[in-house]
Structures are given as C-alpha cells and as structure tokens.
C-alpha positions as CSV (number, residue, x, y, z in Angstrom):
1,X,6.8,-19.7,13.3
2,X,3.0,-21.1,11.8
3,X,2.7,-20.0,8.9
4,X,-0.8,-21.1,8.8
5,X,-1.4,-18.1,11.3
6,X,0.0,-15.4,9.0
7,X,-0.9,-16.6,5.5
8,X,-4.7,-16.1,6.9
9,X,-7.1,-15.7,4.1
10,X,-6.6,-12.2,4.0
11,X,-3.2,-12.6,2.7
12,X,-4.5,-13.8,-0.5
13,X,-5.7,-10.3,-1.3
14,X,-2.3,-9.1,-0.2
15,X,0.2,-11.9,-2.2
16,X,2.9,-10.3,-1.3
17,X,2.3,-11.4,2.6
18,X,1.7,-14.8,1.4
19,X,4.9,-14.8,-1.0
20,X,6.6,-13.4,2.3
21,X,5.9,-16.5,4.5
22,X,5.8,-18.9,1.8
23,X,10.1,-18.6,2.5
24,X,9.5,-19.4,5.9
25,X,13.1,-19.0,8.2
26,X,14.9,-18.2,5.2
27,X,14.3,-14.3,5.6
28,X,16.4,-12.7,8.5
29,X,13.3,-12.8,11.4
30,X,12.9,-11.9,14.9
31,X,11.8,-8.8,16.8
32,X,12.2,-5.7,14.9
33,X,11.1,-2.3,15.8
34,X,9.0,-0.5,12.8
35,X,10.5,0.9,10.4
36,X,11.5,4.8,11.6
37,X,9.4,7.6,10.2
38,X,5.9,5.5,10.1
39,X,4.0,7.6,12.3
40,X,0.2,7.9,11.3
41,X,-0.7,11.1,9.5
42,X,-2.0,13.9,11.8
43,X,-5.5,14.9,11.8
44,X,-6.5,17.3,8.9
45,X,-8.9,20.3,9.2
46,X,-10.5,21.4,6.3
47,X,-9.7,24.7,5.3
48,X,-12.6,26.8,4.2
49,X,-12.1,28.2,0.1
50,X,-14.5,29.8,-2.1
51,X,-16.2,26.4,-4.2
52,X,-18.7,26.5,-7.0
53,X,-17.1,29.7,-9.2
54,X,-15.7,28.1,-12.5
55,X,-12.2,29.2,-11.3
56,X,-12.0,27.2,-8.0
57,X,-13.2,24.9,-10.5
58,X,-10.3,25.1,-12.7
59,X,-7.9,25.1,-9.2
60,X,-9.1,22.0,-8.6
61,X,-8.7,20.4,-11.8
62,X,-4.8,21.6,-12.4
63,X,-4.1,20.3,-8.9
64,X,-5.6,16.8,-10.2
65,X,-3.6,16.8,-13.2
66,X,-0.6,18.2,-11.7
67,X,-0.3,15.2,-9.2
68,X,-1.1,12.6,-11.8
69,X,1.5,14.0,-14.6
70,X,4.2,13.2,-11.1
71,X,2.1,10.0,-9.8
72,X,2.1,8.4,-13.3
73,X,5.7,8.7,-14.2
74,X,7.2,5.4,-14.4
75,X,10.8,6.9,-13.2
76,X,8.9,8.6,-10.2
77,X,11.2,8.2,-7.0
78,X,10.3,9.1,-3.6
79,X,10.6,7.0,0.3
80,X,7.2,5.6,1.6
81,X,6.8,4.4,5.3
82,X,3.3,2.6,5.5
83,X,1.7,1.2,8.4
84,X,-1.4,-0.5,7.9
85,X,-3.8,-3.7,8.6
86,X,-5.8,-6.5,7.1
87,X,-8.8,-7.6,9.4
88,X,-10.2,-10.8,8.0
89,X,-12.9,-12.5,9.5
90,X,-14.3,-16.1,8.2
91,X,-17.6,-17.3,9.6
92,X,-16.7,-17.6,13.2
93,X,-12.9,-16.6,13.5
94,X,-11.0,-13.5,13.1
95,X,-7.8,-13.0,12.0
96,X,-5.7,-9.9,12.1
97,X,-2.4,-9.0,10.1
98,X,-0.4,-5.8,10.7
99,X,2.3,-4.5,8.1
100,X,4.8,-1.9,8.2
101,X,7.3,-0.7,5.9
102,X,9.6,1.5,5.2
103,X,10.8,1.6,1.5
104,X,12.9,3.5,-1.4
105,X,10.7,3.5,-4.4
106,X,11.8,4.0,-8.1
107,X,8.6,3.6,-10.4
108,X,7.6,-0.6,-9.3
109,X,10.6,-1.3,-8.1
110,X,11.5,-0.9,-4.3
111,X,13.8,-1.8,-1.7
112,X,13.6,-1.3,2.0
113,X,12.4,-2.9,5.1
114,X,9.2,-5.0,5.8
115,X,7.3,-6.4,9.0
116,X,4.4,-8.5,9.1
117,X,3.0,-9.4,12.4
118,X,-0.3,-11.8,13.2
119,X,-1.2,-13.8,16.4
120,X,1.8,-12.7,18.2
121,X,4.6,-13.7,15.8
122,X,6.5,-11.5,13.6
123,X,8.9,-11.6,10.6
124,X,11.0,-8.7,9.5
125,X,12.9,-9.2,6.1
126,X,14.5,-6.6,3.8
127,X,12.3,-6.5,1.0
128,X,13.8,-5.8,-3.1
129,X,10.9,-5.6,-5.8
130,X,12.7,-5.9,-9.4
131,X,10.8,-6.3,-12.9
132,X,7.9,-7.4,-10.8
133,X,10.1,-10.3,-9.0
134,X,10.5,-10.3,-5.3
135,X,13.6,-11.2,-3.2
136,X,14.3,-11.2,0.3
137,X,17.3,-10.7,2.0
138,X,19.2,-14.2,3.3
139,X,22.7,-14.7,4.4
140,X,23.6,-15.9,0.8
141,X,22.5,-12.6,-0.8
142,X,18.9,-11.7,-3.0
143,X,16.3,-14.8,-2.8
144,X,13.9,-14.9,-4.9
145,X,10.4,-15.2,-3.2
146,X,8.1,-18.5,-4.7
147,X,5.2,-17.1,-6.4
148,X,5.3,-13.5,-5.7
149,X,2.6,-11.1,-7.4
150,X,2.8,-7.3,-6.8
151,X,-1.4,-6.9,-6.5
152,X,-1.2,-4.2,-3.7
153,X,1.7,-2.2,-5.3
154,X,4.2,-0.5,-2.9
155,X,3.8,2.2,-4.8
156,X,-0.1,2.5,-5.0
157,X,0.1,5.2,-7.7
158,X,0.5,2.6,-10.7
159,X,-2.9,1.4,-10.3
160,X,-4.8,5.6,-11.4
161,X,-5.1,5.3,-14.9
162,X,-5.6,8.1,-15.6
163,X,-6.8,12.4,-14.2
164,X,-10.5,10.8,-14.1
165,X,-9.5,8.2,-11.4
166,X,-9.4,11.2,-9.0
167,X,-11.8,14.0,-7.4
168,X,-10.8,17.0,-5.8
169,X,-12.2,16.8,-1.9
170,X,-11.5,19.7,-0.3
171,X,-8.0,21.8,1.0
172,X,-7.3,20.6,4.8
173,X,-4.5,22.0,7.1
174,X,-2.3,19.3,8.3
175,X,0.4,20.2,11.2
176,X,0.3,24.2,10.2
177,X,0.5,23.3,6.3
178,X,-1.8,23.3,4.1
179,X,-2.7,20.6,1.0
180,X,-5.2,19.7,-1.5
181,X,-7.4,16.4,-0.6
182,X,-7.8,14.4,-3.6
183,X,-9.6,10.5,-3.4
184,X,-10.0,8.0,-5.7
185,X,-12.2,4.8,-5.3
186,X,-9.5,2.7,-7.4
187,X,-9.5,-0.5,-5.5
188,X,-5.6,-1.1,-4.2
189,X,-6.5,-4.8,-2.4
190,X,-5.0,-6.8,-4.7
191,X,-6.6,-8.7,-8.1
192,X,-10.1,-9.8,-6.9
193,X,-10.8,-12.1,-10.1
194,X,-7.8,-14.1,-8.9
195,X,-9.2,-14.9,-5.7
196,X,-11.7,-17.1,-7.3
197,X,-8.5,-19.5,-7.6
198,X,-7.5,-19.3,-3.9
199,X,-10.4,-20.6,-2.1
200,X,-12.8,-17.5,-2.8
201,X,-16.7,-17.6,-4.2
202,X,-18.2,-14.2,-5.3
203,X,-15.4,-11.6,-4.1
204,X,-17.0,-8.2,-4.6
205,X,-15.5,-5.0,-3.6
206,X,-18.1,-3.1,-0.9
207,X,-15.8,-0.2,-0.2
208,X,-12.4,1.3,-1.4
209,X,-11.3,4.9,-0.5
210,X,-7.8,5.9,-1.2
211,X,-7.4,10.0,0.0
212,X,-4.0,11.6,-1.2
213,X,-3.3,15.1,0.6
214,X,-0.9,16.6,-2.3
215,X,0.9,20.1,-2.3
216,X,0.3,23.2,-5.0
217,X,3.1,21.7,-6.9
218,X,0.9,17.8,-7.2
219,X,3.7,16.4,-4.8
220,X,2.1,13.6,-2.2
221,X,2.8,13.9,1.2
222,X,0.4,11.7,3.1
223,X,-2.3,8.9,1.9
224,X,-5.0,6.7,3.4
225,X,-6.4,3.7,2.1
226,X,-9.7,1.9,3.4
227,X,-11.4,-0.9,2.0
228,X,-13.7,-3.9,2.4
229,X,-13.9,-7.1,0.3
230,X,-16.5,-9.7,1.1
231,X,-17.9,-13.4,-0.8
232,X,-17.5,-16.6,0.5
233,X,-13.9,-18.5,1.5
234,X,-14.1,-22.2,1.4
235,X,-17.7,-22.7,1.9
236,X,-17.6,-19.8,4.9
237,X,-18.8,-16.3,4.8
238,X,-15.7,-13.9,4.9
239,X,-15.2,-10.4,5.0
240,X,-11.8,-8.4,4.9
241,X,-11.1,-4.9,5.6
242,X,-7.9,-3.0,4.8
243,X,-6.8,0.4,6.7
244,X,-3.3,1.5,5.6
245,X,-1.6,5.2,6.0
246,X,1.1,6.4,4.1
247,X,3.8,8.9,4.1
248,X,5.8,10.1,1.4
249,X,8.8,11.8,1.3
250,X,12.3,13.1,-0.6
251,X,9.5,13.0,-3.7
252,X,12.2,13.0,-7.0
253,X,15.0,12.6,-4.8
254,X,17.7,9.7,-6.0
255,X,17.1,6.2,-5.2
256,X,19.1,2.9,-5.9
257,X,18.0,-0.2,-6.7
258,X,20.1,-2.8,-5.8
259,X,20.8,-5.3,-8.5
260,X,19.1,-8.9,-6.4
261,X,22.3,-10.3,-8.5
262,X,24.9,-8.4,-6.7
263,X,24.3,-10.3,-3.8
C-alpha cells in the first residue's frame, strides 16, 4: 500500500487519516464493503410555515436550544454512519480521499468501523477513540495509533459552543417526515493554525456549512458538512474541499466502549 498516496495533503486537515496510515499493514486491510446504513440523506423539500410573527420566532429558537441542550451533553450517545470526501488539489495535481464509517458514539469517544480509500487502494480498520487516543484493531488486541489528534471529531457536535453557533433555516420534508433545518458555519476540517506546522502557508477558511435536520424533540437525524480551505502547501497553491453526510441514529440509546486494554 503507498502511503504517500493516501496521507495526500488533505489528510493533514483530517489527522486522523494520516494517524490511520501512519500504522501502515498493522490494521486489518483489504477490500471491505461500506459500512451498512451509510446511504446519503434523501433530498429535502422545504416545507412552507408562517415566518416573521414573533412566535414562529420563538419556534425556532426552542428548537435551537432544544438540540444543543442534547448535542452538548458530554454523555450524549447515538450510532453515526458517515460517508464523505476530501478533494485536494496542489498546483497541478489532484488528489482525492473518500471515507466511510460507521461508528457507536458516547460523548468523544467511539468505536466502530472505518474505510479510507485514495488512488485505488483502500484500508479498512476497526477504529476505538478513548480520552482523545486512538487505537486500531490488530491481531494482538487495541494499538495505539502514532500521533493521533481528534481535529474533525467523529462526533461533530463537540465543536458548537454554544445556542448562538446555530440559525434556524427553514422546516423541510425528508422521506414523508418532517424536521427543522438548522446550520452553523463552525468550521469542522480540522485545527487550521496547526497546519502552519505541516507544510501549510496562509490556511484560511473560504467556506464551511454544516446543516443538521433535527426533530420537534432537538434529536439529529441527518447532517451535511461542506467546506473549503485554501493557502499555499510547500511552496504550491492548494486548495481542499470537504463534502461529508451523516446519519444519526438510536440517539440516547446504550453504547459500549471497549476498554483498548481488554484487548
């Protein structure tokens, strides 16, 4: 496997690719079919509502506070399946990296399964995120993974601060249900200060849109996140562009977190 080819310099944004292939064969790899429910969200309608009056007002802003008072608890448990890529392009060459998971979430820990694909190759590797350390899944048990940073969280909800992080879009009509759009333009690509110490001159953020369709009750049930980050990469002009979905389900339901000592 070239690792070369997948740590591309749109990794760095994303360090937990680049912790990923930094263990090289020691993950379980191969061919691996994505992770089962990662289907992209359907297309929403909008769904026409009264706007303006100082009580659709009000609507809005309980729905906003309802989802953060869930999306902020630190025990907050629920099953994500994401599907997503990084488009990186460096003066003349483009590279592409795809990613797909499927993980049990509990607060910043996870567990679950991960795929990362780019120029062909792929490596699939259970994935366990503990106190902010990462292990992979070997033979021998729990490895840790060299250097890993958490900057694009698996669960992206740790990185609102706070009610005023969100606006309320608009209600839409997804597959004969109905939800509340919300969006925030909280940047989930990873630290860009740090960049500055991977190669990177001048990263600035040109776009970052993260839309969360939530129910009555605040629960998320679908979430796209699109962004651009552009500056120079070892003397090159680069730009890199994110496009992830995500689905959320069994919201509050129990999940274990293996100890990475257990083996």
């Amino acid at each position: 496997m070239s690792h070369r080819r997948l740590a591309w310099p749109a990794a760095s944004a994303l360090a937990l690719i680049l912790a990923g292939c930094a263990l090289g064969e020691t993950p379980a790899t191969g061919t691996r079919s994505p992770p089962s429910g990662g289907q992209s969200p359907a297309a929403s309608v909008p769904v026409p509502a009264a706007s303006g009056s100082p009580d659709a007002a009000a609507t809005d802003e309980a729905v906003i506070e309802r989802f953060f008072a869930l999306a902020s608890d630190e025990a907050l448990t629920f099953r994500v399946t994401s599907d997503g890529s990084i488009d990186s392009r460096v003066g003349g060459e483009r590279g592409v990296i795809t990613v797909t998971s499927d993980m049990a979430v509990r607060g910043r820990d996870a567990v679950g399964d991960f795929v990362l694909a780019s120029g062909g190759e792929e490596q699939a590797f259970e994935l366990l995120i503990v106190d902010e350390t990462g292990y992979a899944r070997t033979a021998e048990g729990w490895e840790p993974i060299p250097e890993f940073r958490q900057d694009q969280p698996v669960n992206p909800f740790v990185l609102l601060s706070g009610p005023g992080d969100l606006e309320y879009v608009e209600r839409a009509r997804v597959d004969g249900e109905e939800f509340h759009r919300l969006r925030s333009r909280v940047w989930l690509g990873g630290d860009v200060a740090s960049l500055e110490q991977e190669g990177w001159e001048n990263p600035e953020i040109e776009e970052s849109r993260f839309d969360v369709l939530v129910r009555e009750d605040g629960t998320p049930s679908r979430a796209q996140f699109t962004g651009t980050l552009t500056g120079t990469y070892n003397g090159e002009a680069a730009e890199v562009s994110f496009d992830f979905t995500y689905i959320f389900t069994e919201v509050g339901e129990p999940v274990e977190i293996p100890d990475p000592a257990g083996g």
